[in-house]
KOLPA-906531 format. One line per 4 residues: number of its first residue (from 1); their letters; for each residue x, y, z of C-alpha. Coordinates in nm, 4 decimals, decimal comma. Example, Ala and Ser with C-alpha at 12.3 -4.5 7.8 and 13.67 -1.06 7.14 Angstrom:
# residues 2
1	AS	1,2300:-0,4500:0,7800 | 1,3670:-0,1060:0,7140
This chain:
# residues 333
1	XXXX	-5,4039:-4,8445:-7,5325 | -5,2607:-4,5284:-7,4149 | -4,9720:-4,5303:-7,1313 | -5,2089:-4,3998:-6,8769
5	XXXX	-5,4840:-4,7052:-6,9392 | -5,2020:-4,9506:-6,9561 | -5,1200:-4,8301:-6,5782 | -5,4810:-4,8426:-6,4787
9	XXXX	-5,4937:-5,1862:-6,6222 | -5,1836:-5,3465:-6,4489 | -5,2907:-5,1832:-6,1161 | -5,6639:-5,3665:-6,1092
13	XXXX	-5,4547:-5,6932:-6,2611 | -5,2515:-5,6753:-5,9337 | -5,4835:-5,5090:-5,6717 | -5,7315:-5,8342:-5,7246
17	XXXX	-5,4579:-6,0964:-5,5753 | -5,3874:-5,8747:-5,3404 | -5,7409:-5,8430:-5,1971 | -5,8396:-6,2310:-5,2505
21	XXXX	-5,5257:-6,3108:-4,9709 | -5,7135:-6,0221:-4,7919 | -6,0237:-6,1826:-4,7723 | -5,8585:-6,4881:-4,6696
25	XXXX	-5,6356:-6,3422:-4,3907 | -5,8386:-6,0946:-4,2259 | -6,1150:-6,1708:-4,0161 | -6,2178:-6,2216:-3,6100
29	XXXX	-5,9637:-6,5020:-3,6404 | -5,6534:-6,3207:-3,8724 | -5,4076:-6,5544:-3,9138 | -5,0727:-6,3874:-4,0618
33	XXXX	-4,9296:-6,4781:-4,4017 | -4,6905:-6,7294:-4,2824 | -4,9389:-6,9289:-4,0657 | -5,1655:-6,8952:-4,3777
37	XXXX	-4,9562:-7,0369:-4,6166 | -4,7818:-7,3397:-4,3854 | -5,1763:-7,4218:-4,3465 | -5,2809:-7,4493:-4,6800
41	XXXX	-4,9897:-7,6318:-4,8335 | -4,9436:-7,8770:-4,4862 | -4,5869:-7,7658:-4,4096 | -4,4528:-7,8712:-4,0730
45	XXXX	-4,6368:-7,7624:-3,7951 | -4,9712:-7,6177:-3,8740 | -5,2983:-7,5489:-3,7150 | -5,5808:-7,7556:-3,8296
49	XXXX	-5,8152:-7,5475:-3,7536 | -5,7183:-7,2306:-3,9582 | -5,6608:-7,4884:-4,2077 | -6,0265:-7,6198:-4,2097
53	XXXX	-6,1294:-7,2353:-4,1911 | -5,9670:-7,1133:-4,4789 | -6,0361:-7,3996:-4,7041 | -6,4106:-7,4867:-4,6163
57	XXXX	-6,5384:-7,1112:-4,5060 | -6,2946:-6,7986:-4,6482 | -6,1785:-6,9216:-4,9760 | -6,5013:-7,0145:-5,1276
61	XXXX	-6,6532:-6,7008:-4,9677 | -6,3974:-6,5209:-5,1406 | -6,4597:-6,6678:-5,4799 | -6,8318:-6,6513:-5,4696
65	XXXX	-6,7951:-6,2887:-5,4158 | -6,5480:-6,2569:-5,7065 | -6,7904:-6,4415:-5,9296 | -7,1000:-6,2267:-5,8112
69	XXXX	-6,8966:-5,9138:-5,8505 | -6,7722:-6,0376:-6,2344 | -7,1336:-6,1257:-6,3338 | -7,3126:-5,8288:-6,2189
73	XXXX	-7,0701:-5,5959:-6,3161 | -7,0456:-5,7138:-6,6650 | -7,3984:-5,8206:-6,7240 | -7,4820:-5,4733:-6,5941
77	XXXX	-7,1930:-5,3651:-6,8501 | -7,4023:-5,5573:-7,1665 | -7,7345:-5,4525:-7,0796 | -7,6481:-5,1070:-7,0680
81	XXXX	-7,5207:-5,1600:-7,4295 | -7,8144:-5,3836:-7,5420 | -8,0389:-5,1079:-7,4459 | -7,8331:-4,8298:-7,4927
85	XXXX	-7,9508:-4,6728:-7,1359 | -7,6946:-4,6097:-6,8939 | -7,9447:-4,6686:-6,6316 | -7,9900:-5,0481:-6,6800
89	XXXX	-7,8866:-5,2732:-6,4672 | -7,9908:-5,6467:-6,3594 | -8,3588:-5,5445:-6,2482 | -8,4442:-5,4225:-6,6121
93	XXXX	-8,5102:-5,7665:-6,7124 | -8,7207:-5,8550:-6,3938 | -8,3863:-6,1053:-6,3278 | -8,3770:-5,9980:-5,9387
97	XXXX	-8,7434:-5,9371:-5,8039 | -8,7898:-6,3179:-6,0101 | -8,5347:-6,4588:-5,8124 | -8,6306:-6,2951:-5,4832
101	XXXX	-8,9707:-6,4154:-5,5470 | -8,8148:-6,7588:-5,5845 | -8,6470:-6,7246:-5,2759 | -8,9390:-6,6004:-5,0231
105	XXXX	-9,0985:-6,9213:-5,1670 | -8,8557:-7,2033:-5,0792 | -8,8288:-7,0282:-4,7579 | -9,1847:-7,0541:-4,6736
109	XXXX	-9,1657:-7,4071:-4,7719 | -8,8770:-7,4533:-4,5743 | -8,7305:-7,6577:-4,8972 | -8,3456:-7,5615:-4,7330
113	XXXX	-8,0564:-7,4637:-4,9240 | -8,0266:-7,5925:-5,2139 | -8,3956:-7,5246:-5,2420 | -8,3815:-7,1686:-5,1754
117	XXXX	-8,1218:-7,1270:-5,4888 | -8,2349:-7,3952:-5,7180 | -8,6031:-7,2090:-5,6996 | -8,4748:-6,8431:-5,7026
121	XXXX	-8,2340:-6,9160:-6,0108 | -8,5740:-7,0968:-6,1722 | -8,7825:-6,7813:-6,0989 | -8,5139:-6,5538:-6,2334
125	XXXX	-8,5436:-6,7426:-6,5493 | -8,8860:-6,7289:-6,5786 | -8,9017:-6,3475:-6,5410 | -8,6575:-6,3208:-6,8521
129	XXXX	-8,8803:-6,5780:-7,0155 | -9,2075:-6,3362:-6,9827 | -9,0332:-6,0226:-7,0988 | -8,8882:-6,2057:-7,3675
133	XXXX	-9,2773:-6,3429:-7,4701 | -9,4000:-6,0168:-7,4097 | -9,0918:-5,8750:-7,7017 | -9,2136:-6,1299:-7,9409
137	XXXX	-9,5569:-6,0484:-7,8768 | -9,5180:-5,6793:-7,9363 | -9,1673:-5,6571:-8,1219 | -8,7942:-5,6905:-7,9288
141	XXXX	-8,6591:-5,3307:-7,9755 | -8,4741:-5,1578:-7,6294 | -8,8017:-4,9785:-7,5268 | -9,0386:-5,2924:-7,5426
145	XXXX	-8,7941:-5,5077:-7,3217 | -8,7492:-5,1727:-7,0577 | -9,0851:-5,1640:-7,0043 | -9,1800:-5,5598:-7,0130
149	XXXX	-8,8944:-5,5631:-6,7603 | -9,0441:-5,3344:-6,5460 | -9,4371:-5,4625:-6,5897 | -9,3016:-5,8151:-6,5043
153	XXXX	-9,0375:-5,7204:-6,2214 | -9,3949:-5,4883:-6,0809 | -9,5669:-5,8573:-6,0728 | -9,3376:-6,0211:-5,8876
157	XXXX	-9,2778:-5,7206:-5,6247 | -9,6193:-5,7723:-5,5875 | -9,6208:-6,1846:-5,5454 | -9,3183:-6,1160:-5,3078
161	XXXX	-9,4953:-5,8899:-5,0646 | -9,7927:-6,1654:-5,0668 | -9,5623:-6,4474:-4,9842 | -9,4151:-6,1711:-4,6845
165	XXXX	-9,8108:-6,1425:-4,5338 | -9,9154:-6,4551:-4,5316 | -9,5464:-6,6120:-4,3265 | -9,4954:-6,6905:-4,0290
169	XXXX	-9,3861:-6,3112:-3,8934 | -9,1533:-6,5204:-3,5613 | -8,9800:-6,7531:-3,8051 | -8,9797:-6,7321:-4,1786
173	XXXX	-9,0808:-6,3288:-4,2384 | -8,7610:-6,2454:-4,0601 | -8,5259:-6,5340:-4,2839 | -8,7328:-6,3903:-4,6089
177	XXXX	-8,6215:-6,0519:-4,4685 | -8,2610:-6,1288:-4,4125 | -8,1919:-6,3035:-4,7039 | -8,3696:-6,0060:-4,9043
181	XXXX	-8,0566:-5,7734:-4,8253 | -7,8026:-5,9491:-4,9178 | -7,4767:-6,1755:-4,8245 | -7,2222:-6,4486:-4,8511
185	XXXX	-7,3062:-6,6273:-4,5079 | -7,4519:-6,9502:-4,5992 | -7,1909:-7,0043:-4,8701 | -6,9773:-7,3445:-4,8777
189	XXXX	-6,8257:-7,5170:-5,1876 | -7,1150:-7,7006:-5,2700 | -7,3424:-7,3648:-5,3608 | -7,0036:-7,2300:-5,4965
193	XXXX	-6,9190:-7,4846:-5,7661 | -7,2375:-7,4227:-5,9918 | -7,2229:-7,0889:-5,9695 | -6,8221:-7,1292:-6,0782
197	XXXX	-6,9383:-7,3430:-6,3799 | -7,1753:-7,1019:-6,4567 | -6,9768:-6,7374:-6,3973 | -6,6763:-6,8778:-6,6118
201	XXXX	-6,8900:-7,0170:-6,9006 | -7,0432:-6,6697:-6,9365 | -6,7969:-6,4590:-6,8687 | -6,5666:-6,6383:-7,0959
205	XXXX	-6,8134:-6,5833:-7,4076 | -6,8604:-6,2120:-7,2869 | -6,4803:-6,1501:-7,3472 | -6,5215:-6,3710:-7,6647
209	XXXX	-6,7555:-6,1593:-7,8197 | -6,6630:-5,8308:-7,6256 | -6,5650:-5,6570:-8,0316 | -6,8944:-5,7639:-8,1741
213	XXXX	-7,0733:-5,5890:-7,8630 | -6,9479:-5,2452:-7,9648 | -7,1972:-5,3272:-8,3073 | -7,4508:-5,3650:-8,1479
217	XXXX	-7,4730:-5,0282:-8,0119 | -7,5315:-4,9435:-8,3917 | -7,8578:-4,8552:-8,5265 | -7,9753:-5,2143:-8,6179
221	XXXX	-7,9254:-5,1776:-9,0536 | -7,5565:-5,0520:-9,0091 | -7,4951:-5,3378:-8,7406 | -7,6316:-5,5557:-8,9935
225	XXXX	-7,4276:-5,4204:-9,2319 | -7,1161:-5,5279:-9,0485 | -7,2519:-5,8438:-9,0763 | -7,3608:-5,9034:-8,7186
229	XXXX	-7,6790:-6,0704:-8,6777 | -7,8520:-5,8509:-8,4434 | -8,1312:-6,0285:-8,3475 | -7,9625:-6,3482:-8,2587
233	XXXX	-7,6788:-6,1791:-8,0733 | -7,8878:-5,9772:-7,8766 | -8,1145:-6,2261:-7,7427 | -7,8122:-6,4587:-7,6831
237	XXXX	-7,6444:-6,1613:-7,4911 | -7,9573:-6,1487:-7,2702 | -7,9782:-6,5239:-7,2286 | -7,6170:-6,5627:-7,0728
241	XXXX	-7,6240:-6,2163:-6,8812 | -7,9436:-6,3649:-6,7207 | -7,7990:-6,6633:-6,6459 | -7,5065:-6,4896:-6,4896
245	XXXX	-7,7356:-6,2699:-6,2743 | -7,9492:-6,5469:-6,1584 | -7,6897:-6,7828:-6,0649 | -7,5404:-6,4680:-5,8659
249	XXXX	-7,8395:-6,3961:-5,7091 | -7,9347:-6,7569:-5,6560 | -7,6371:-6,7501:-5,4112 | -7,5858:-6,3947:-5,2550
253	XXXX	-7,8967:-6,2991:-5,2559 | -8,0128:-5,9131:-5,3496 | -7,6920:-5,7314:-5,3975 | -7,7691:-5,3958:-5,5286
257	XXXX	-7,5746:-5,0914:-5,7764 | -7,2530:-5,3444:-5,8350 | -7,4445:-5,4064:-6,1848 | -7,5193:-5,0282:-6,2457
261	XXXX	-7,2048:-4,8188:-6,0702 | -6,9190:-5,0482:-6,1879 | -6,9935:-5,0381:-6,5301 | -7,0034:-4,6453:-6,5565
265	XXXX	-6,6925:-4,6933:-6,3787 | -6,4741:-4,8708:-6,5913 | -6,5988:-4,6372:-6,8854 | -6,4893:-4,3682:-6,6940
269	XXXX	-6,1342:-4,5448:-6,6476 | -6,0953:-4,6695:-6,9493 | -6,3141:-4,6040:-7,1977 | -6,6240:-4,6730:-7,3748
273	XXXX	-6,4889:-4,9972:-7,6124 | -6,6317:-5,3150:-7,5088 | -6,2785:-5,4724:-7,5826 | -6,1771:-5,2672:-7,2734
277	XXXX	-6,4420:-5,2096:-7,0638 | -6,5671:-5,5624:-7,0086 | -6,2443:-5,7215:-6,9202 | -6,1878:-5,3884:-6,7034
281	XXXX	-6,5784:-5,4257:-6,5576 | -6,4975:-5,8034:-6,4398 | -6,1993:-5,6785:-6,2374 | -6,3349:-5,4015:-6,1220
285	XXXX	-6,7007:-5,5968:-5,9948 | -6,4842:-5,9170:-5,8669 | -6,2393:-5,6579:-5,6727 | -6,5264:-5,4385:-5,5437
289	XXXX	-6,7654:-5,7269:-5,3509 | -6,4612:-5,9257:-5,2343 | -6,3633:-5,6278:-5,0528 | -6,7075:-5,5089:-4,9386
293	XXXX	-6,7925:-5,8567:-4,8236 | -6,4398:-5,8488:-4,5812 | -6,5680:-5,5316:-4,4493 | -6,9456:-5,6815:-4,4214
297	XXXX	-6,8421:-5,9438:-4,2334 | -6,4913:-5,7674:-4,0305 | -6,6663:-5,4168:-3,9261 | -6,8914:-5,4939:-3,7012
301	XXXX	-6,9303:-5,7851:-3,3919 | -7,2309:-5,8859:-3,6179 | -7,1932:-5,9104:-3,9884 | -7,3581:-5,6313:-4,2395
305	XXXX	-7,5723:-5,7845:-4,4516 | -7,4044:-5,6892:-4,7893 | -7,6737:-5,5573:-4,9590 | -7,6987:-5,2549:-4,7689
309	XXXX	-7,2905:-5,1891:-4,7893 | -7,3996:-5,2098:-5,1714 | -7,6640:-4,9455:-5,1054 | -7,4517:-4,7062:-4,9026
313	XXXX	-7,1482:-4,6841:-5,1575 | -7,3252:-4,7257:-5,4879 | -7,5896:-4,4263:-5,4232 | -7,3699:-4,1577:-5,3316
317	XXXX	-7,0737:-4,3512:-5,6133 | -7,3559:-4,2615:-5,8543 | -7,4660:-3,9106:-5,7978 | -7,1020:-3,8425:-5,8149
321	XXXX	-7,0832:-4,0160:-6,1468 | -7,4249:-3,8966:-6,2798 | -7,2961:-3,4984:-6,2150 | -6,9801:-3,5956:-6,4033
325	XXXX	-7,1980:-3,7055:-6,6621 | -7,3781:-3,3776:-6,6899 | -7,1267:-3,1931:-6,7116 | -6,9108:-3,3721:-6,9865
329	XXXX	-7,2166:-3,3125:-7,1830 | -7,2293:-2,9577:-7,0630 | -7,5517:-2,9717:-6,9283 | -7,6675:-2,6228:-6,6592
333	X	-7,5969:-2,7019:-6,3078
């Protein structure tokens, strides 16, 4: 790794601390580093209040975000790989209209909580499972699964805006509504621990098999040649960066562009190697929604939800990256 990456890489490695105690210290109440840390380790005199605050509100907010950041970012990071289209992101599988689907309809059934993510994590899962029946229907190369991803994610768009007509439009339109766009409110340690069992099983096999990725970006006879089985390593790639996505989704909700801006990112920063630009990708995702998620909830007397932060940074983060693009390849303006 050149001198200049190295740099790049130490100054995510440190910037991500730095914003977790962020996340933690600032808000309406912004206690300052001292109070902070005489709270959370019970020395002397501390308020029990801030302590209760920061242990049962901020710091699993804070890691959910990191783990929702991570999984996007690199799933988005694999899929684009997989399918060797820099436009793929979580919603090429059908992962996130599944999921939302899911959602609406534990909210219409008023099934709480742990309803509302047990069902949309279920319905994410079954969208991957129809695109994947529709591959070995019709064959599993990149242009089948695009298009069985977007015939299946069509389907439940469509179930979605069924489930919005026929609810209540006083009581549970406007919760299917809210939780549509995104956010970290709701989120305590018990929705956070499954989705850390979940975000560090995956991501940990992502880094694990991060030098076999870059074959698979081969035509599929010389990957073969390598002695990577394609077929199996794809479709496990799919299986755990759907799993990641749901369980992200399952909790946050509909959090937009992380999956498809961050990856192009850490290309951009530091290279195209999977060996580098998933570990870079995980930083970069974690770092990105812990700090859009202080701002969601810091900005404003009402909190943002944090889909549409997502929305407002990753289209304009895009066309700036897309015109880059264009003219590395040297494309007419």
């Amino acid at each position: 790794m050149s001198s200049a990456r190295s740099r790049r890489a130490w100054i995510l490695l440190l910037l991500l601390p730095v914003s977790a105690l962020a996340a933690i210290l600032i808000g309406r109440y912004g206690p300052d580093l001292v109070s902070a840390l005489r709270a959370l380790l019970s020395l002397g005199e501390f308020d029990e209040n801030l302590r209760t605050l920061i242990l049962r509100v901020r710091l699993p907010r804070m890691l959910a975000a990191a783990c929702i950041g991570a999984n996007l970012a690199v799933s988005g990071t694999v899929f684009q790989s997989l399918f060797r289209n820099p436009l793929v992101d979580s919603r090429i599988l059908g992962v996130s209209s599944g999921a939302a689907f899911g959602a609406a309809l534990a909210l219409l059934l008023s099934l709480g909580t742990l309803g509302l993510q047990s069902m949309a994590f279920a319905f994410a899962l079954v969208a991957v499972g129809l695109v994947l029946l529709v591959g070995r229907q019709f064959g599993s190369a990149p242009l089948i699964l695009v298009v069985g991803g977007i015939l299946i994610s069509a389907l439940f768009q469509a179930l979605l805006g069924l489930l919005k007509y026929v609810a209540d439009p006083l009581s549970k339109l406007p919760a299917i509504t809210y939780w549509l766009l995104g956010g970290l409110t709701s989120v305590r340690w018990a929705t956070v621990g499954p989705l850390l069992g979940i975000s560090l099983i995956g991501l940990l096999f992502f880094l694990a098999i991060r030098w076999r990725l870059d074959a698979l970006t081969l035509p599929e006879n010389e990957a073969a040649a390598l002695g990577v089985r394609v077929r199996e390593l794809r479709a496990l790639a799919l299986g755990i960066g759907t799993l990641l996505i749901a369980a992200s989704v399952a909790v946050g909700g509909i959090i937009g562009w992380i999956g498809l801006v961050v990856p192009h990112l850490a290309r951009a920063w530091i290279g195209p190697e999977h060996s580098r630009s998933i570990p870079v990708a995980l930083g970069v995702g974690a770092l990105s929604v812990i700090l859009l998620d202080t701002v969601a909830r810091t900005v404003l007397p009402s909190e943002i939800p944090l889909g549409i932060l997502t929305g407002l940074l990753g289209v304009p983060a895009f066309f700036v990256l897309f015109i880059r693009f264009m003219h590395t390849r040297g494309e007419p303006r």
